[in-house]
N, CA, C and O atoms as a DFTB+ gen file, in Angstrom:
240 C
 N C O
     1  1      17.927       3.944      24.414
     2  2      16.723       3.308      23.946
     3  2      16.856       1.802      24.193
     4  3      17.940       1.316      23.870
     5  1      16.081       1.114      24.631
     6  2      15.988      -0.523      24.750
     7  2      15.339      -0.734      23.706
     8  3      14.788       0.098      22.984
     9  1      15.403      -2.272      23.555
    10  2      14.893      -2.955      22.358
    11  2      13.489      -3.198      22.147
    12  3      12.888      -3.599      21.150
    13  1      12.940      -2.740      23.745
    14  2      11.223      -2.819      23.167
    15  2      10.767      -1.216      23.140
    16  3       9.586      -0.913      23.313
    17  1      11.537      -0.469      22.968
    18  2      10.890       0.781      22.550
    19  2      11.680       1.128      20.829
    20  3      11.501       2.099      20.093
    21  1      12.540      -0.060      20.637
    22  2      12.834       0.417      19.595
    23  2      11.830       0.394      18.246
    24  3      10.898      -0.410      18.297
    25  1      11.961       1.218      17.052
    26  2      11.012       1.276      15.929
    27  2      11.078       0.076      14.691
    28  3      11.846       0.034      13.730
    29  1      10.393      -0.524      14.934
    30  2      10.227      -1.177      13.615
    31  2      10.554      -0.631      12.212
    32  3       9.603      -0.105      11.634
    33  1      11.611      -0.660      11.629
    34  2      11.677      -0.396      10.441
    35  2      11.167      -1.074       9.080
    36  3      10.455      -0.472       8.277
    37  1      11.601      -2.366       8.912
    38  2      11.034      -3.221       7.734
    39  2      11.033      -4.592       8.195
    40  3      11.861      -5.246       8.829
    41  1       9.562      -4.939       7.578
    42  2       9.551      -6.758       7.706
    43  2       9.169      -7.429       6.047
    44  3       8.884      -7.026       4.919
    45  1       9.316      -8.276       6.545
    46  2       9.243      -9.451       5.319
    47  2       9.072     -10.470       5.682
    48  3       9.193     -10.749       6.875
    49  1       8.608     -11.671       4.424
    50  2       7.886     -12.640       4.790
    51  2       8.479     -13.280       3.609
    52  3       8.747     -12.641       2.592
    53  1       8.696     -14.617       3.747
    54  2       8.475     -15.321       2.025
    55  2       8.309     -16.702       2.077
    56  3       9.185     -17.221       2.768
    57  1       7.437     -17.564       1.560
    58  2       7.779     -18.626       2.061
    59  2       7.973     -19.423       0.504
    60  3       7.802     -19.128      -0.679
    61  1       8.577     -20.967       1.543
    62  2       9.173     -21.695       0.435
    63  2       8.552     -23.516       0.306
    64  3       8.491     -24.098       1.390
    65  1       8.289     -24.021      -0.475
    66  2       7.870     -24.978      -0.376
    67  2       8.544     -25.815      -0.872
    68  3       8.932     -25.748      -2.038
    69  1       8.905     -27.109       0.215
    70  2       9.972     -28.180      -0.587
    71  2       9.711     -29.585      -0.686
    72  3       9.494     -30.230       0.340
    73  1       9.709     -30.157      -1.878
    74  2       8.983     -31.519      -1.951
    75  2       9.686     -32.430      -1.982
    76  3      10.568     -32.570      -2.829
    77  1       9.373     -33.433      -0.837
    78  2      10.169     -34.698      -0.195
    79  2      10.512     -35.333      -1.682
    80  3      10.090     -35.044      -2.803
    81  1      11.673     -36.548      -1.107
    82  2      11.969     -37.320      -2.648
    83  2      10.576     -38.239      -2.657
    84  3       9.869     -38.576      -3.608
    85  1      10.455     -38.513      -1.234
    86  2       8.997     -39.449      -1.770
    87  2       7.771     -39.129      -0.727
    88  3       7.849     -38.205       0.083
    89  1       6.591     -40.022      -0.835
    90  2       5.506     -39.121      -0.241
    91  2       6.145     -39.943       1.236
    92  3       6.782     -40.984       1.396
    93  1       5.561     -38.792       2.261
    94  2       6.150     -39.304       3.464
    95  2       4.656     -39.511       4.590
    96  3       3.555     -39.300       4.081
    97  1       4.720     -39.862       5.869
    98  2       3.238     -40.046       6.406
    99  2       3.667     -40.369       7.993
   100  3       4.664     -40.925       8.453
   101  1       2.713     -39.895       8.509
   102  2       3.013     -40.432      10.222
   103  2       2.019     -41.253      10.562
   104  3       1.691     -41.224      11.749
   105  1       1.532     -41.872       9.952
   106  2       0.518     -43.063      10.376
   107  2      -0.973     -42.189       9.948
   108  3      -1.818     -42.650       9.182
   109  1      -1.064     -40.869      10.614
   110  2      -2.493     -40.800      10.405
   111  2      -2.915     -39.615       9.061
   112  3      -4.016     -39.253       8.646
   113  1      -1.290     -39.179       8.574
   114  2      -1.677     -37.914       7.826
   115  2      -0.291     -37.984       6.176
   116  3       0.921     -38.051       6.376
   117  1      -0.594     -37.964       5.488
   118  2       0.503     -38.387       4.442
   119  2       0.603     -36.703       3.569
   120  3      -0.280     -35.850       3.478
   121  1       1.932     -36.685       3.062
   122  2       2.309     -35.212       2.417
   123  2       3.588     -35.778       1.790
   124  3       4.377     -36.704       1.978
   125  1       3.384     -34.696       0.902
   126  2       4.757     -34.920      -0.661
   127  2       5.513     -33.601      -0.796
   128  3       6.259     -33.350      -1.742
   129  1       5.225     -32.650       0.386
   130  2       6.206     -31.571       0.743
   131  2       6.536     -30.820       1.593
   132  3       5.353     -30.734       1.923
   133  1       7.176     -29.972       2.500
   134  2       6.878     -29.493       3.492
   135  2       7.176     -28.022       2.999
   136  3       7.916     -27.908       2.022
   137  1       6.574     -26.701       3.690
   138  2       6.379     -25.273       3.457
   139  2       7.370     -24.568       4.687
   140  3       7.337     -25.026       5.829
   141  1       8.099     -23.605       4.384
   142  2       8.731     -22.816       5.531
   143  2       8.714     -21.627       5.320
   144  3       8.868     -21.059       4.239
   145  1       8.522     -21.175       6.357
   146  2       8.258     -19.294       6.481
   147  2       9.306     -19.031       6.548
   148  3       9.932     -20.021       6.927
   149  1      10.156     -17.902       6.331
   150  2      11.055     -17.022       6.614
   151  2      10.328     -15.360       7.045
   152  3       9.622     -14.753       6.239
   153  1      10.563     -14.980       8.022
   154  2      10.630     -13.887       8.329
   155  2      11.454     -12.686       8.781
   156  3      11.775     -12.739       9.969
   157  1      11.773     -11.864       8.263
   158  2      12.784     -11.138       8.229
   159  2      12.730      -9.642       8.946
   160  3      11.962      -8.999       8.231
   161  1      13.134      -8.889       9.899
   162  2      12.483      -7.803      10.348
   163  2      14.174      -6.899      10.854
   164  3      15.288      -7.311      11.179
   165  1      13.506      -5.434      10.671
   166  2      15.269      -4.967      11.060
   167  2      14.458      -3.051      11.506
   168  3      13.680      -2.184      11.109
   169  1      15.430      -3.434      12.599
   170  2      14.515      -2.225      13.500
   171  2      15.977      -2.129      14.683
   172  3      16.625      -3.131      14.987
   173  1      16.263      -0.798      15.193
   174  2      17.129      -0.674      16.111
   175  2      18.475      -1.137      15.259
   176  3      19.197      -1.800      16.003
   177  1      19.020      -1.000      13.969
   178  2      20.210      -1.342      13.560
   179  2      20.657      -2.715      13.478
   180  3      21.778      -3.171      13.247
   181  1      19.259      -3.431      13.778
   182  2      19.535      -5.099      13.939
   183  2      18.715      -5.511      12.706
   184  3      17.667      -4.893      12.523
   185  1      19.004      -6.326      11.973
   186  2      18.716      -7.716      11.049
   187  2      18.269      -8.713      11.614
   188  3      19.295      -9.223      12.064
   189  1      17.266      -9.481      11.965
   190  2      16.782     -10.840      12.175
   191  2      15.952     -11.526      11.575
   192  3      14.738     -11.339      11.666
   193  1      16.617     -12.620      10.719
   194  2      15.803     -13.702      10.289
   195  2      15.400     -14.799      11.591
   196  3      16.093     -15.074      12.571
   197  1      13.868     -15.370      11.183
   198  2      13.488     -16.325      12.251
   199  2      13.053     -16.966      11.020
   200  3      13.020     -16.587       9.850
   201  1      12.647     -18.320      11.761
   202  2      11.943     -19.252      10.818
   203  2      11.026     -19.864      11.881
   204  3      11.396     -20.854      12.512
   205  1       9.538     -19.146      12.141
   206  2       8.754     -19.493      12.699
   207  2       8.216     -21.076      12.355
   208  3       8.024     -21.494      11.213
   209  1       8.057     -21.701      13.356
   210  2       7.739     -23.784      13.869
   211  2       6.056     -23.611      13.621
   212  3       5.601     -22.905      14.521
   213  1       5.163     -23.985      12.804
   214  2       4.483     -24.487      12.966
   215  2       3.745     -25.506      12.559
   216  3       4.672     -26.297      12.387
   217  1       2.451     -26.323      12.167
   218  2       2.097     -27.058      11.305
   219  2       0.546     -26.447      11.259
   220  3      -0.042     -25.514      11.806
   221  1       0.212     -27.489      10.308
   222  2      -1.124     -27.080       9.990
   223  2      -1.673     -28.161       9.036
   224  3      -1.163     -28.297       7.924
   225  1      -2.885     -29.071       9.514
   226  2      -3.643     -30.326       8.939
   227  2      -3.715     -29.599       7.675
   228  3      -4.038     -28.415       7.583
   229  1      -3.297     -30.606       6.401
   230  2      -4.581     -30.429       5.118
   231  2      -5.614     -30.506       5.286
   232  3      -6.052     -31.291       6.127
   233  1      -6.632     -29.494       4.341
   234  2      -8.073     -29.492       4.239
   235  2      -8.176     -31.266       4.023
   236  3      -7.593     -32.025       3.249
   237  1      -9.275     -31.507       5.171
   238  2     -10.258     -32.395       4.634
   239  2     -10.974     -32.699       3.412
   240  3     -11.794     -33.616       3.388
């Protein structure tokens, strides 16, 4: 069996939110914490955590 026919067994998700010591800003956008996904998935006898990269503007 290869790894793209293998079966998905279990995923997971959790995320975590962590707040800077102070408010931080890049000139055009300011925040007092940053959020991280963990995703967790185990299929084919394998375990893999990722920690998917992305961002996302605050609501206006």
């Amino acid at each position: 069996m290869t790894l793209s026919e293998a079966r998905l067994e279990e995923i997971g998700a959790r995320s975590y939110t962590i707040p800077t010591e102070q408010k931080e800003s890049d000139g055009t956008l300011a925040w007092d914490s940053t959020t991280i996904v963990v995703v967790r998935t185990k299929g084919a006898a394998r375990k893999v955590s990722a920690i998917p990269i992305a961002t996302r503007a605050p609501p206006c």
